[in-house]
Backbone as a printed PyTorch tensor [residue, N CA C, xyz], in Angstrom:
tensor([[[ -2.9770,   5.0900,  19.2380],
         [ -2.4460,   3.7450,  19.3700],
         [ -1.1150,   3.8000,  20.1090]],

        [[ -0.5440,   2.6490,  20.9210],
         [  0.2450,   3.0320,  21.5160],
         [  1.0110,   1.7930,  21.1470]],

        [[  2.4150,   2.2650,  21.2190],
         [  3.8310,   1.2620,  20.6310],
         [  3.2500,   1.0880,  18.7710]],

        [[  3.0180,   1.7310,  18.3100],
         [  3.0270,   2.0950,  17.0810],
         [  4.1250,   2.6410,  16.3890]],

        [[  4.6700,   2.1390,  15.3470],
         [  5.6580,   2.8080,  14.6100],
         [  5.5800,   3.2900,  13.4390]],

        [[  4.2060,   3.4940,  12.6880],
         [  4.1160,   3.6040,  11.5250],
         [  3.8890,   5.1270,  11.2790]],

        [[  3.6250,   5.5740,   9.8870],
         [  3.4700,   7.4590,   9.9470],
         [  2.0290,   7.4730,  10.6990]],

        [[  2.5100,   9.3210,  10.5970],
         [  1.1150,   9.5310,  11.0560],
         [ -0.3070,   9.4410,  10.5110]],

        [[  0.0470,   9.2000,   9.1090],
         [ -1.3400,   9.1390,   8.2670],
         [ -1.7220,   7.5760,   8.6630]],

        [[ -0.9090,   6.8620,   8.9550],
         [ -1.1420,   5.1630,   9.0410],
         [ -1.5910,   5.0650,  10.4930]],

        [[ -0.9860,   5.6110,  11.4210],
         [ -2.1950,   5.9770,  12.7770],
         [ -3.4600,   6.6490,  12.7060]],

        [[ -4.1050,   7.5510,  12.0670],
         [ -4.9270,   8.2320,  11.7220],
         [ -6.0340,   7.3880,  10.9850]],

        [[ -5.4300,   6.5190,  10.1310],
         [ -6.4410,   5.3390,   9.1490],
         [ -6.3450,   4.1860,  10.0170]],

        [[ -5.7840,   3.8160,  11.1030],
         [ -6.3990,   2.3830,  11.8030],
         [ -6.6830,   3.1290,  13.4110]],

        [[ -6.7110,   4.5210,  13.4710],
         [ -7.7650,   4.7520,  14.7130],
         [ -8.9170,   4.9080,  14.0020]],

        [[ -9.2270,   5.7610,  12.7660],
         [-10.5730,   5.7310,  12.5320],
         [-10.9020,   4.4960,  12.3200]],

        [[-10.5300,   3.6000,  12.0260],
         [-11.0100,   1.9490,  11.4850],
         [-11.4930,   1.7080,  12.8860]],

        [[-10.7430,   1.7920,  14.0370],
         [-11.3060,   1.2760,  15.4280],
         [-11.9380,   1.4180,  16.2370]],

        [[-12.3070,   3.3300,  15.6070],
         [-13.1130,   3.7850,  16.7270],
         [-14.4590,   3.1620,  17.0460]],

        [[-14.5980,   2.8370,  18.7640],
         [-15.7510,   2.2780,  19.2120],
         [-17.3520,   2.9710,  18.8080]],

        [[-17.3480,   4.1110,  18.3920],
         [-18.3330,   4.5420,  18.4320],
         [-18.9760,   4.8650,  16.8470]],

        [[-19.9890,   3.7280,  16.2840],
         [-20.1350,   3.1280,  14.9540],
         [-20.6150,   4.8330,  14.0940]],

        [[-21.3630,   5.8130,  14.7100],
         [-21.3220,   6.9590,  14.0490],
         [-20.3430,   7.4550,  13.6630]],

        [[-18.9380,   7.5570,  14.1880],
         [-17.5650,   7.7710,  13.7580],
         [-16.7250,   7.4530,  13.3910]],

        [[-17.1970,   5.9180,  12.7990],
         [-15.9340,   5.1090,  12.5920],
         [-16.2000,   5.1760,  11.0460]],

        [[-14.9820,   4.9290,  10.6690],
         [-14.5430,   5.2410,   9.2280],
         [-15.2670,   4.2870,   8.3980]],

        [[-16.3870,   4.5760,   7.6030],
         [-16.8850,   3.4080,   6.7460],
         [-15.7720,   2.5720,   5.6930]],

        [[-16.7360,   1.6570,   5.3990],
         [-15.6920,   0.7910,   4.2310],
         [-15.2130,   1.6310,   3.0180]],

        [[-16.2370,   2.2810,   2.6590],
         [-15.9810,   3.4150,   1.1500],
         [-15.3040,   4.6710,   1.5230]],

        [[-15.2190,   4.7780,   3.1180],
         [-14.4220,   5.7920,   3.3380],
         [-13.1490,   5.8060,   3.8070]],

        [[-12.8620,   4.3050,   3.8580],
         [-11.5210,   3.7410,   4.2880],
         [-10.9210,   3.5710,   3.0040]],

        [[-11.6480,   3.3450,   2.3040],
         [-10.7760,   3.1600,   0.4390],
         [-10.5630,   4.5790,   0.1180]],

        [[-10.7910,   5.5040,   0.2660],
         [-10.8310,   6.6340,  -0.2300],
         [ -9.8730,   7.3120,   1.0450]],

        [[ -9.3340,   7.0970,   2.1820],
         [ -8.3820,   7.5730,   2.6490],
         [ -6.8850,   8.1130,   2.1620]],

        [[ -6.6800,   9.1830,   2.3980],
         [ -5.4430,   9.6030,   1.9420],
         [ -4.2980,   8.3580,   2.5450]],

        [[ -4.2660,   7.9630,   3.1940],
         [ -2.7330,   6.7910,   3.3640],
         [ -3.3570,   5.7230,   2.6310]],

        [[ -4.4760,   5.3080,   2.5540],
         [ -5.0080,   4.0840,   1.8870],
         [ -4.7620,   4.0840,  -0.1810]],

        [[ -5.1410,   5.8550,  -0.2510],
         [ -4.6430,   5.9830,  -1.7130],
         [ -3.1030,   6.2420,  -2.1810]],

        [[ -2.4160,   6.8120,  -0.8200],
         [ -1.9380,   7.2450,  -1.4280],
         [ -0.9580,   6.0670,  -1.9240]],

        [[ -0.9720,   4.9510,  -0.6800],
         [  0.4470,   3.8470,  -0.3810],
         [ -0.1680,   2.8440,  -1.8290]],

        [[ -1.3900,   2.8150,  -2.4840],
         [ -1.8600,   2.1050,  -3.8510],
         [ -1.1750,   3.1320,  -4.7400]],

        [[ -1.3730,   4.5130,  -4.9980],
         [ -1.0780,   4.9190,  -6.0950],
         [  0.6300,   5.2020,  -6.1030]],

        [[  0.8560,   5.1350,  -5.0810],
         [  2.5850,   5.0370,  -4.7600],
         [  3.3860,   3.6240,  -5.4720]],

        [[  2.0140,   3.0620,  -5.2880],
         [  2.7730,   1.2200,  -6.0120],
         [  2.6360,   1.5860,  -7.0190]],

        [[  1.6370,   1.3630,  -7.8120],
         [  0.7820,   1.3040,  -8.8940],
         [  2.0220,   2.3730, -10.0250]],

        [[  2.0480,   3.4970,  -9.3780],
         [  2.9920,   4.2110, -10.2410],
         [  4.5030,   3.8140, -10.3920]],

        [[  5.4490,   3.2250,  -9.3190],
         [  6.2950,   2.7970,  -9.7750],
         [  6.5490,   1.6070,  -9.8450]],

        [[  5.4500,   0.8870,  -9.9170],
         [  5.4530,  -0.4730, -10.8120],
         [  5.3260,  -0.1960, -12.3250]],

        [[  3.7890,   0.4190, -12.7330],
         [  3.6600,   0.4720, -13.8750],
         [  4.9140,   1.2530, -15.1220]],

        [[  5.7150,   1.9950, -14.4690],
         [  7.0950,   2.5240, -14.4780],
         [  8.0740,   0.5820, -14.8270]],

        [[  8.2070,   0.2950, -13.8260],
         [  8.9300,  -0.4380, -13.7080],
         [  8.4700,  -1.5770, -14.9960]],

        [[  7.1410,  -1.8950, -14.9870],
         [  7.0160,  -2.8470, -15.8690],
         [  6.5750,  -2.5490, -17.4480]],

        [[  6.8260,  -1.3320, -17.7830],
         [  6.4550,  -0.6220, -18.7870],
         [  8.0590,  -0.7200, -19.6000]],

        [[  9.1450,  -0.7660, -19.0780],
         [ 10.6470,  -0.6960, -18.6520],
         [ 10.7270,  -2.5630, -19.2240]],

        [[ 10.0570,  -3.2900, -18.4030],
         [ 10.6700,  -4.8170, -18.6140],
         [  9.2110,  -5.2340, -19.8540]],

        [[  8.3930,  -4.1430, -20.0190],
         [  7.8990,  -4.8840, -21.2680],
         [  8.8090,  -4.1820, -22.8250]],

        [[  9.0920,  -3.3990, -22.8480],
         [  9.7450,  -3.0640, -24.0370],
         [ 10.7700,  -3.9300, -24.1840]],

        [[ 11.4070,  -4.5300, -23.4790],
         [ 12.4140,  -5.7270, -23.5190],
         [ 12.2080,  -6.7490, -24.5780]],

        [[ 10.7360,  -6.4660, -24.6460],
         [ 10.2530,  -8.3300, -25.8180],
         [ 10.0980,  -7.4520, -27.0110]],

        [[ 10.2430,  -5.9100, -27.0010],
         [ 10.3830,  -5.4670, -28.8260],
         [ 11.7120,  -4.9390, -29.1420]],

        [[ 12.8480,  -5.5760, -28.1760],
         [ 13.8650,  -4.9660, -28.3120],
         [ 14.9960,  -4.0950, -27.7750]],

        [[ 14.4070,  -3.8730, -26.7940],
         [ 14.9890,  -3.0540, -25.8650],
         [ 15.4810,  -3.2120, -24.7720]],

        [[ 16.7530,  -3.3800, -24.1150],
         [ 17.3280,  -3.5240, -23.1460],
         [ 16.6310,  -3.7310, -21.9400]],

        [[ 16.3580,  -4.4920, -21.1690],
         [ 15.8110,  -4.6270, -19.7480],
         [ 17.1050,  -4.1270, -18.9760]],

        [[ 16.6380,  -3.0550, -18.6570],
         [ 17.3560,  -2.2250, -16.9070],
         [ 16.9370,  -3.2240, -15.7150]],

        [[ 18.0900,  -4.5510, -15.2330],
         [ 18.1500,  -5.0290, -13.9540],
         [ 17.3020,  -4.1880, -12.8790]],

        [[ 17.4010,  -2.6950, -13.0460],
         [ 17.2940,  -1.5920, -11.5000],
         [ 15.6400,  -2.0590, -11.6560]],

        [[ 15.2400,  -1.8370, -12.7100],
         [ 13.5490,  -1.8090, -12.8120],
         [ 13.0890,  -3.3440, -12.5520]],

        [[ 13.8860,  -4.4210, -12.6270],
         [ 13.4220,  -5.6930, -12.8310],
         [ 13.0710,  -6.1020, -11.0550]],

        [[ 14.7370,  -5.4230, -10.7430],
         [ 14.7350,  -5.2530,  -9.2070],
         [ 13.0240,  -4.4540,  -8.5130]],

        [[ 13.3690,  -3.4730,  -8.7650],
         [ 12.1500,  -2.2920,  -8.3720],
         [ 10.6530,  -2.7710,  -8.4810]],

        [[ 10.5690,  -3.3040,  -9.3350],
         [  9.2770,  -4.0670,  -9.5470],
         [  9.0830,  -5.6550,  -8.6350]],

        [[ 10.4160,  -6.0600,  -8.7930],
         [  9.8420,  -7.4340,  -7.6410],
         [ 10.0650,  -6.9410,  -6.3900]],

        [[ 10.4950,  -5.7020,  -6.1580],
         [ 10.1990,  -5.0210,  -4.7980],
         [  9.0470,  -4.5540,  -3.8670]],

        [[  8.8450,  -3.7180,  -5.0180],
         [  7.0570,  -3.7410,  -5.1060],
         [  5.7530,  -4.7380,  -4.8570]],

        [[  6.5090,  -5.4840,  -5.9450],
         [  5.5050,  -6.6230,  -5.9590],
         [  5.1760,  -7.1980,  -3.9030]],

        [[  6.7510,  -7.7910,  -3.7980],
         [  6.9370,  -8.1670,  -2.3580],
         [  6.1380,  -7.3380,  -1.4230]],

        [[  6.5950,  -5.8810,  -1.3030],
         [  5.8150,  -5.1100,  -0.4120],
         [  4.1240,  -4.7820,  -0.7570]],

        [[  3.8930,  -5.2000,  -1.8850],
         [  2.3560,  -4.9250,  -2.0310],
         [  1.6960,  -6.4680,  -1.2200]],

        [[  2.3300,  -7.2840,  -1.5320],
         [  1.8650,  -8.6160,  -1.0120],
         [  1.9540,  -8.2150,   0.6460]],

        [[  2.8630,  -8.0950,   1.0380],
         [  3.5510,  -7.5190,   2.4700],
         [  1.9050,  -7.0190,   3.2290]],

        [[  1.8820,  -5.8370,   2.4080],
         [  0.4620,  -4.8260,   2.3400],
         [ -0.2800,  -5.3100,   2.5320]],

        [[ -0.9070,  -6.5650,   1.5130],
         [ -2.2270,  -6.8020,   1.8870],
         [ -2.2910,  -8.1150,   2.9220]],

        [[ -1.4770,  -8.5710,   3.1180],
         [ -1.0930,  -9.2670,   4.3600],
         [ -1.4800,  -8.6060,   5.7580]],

        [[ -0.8890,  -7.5930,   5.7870],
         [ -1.2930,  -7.1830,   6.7640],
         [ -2.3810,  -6.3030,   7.1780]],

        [[ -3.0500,  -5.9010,   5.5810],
         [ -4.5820,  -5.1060,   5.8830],
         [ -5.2750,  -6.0740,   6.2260]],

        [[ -4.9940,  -7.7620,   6.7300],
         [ -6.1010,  -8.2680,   6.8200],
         [ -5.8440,  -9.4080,   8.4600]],

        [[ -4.8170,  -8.3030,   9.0280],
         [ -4.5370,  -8.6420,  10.3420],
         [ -5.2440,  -8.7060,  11.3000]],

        [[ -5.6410,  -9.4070,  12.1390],
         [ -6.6110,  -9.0480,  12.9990],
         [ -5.5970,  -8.5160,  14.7800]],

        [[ -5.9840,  -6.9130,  14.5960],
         [ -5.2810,  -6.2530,  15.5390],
         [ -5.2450,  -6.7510,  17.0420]],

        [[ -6.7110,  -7.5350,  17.4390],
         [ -6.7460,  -7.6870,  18.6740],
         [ -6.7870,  -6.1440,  19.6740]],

        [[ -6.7600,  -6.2590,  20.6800],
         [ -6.7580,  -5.1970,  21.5330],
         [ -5.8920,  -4.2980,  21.9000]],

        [[ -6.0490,  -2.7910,  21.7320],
         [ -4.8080,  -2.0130,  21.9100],
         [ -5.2980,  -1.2890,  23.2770]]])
């Protein structure tokens, strides 16, 4: 891809998504199962569930840490961000 700025695993998962030639192109079950596709979910997933594990003990007592309240609507934002744009339509490169 060219004028791309993202890593290299994130070039690697939207050339296979594009490649013209349907024997090589990355299926749907094999696009979920991509290493940048798992890893940027289990990257959320873990420091959210962190984060909101943090602002649920708050309702039995326990101090809510601002940093995690922060961290989690961070998350939240960039996961939305995420699927916003997995559902871009690239047009022609």
């Amino acid at each position: 891809l060219q004028f791309w700025s993202g890593s290299e695993l994130a070039k690697d998962f939207v050339d296979a998504l594009l490649e013209t030639n349907p024997e090589l192109r990355l299926s749907a079950a094999s696009a979920l199962k991509h290493e940048w596709f798992v890893g940027t979910r289990n990257h959320l997933n873990t420091r959210s569930s962190r984060s909101i594990r943090s602002v649920t003990r708050s309702d039995h007592g326990h101090r809510v840490d601002p940093l995690e309240v922060d961290r989690l609507a961070g998350d939240l934002q960039r996961l939305a961000k995420f699927q916003q744009q997995s559902t871009k339509h690239y047009g022609f490169l």
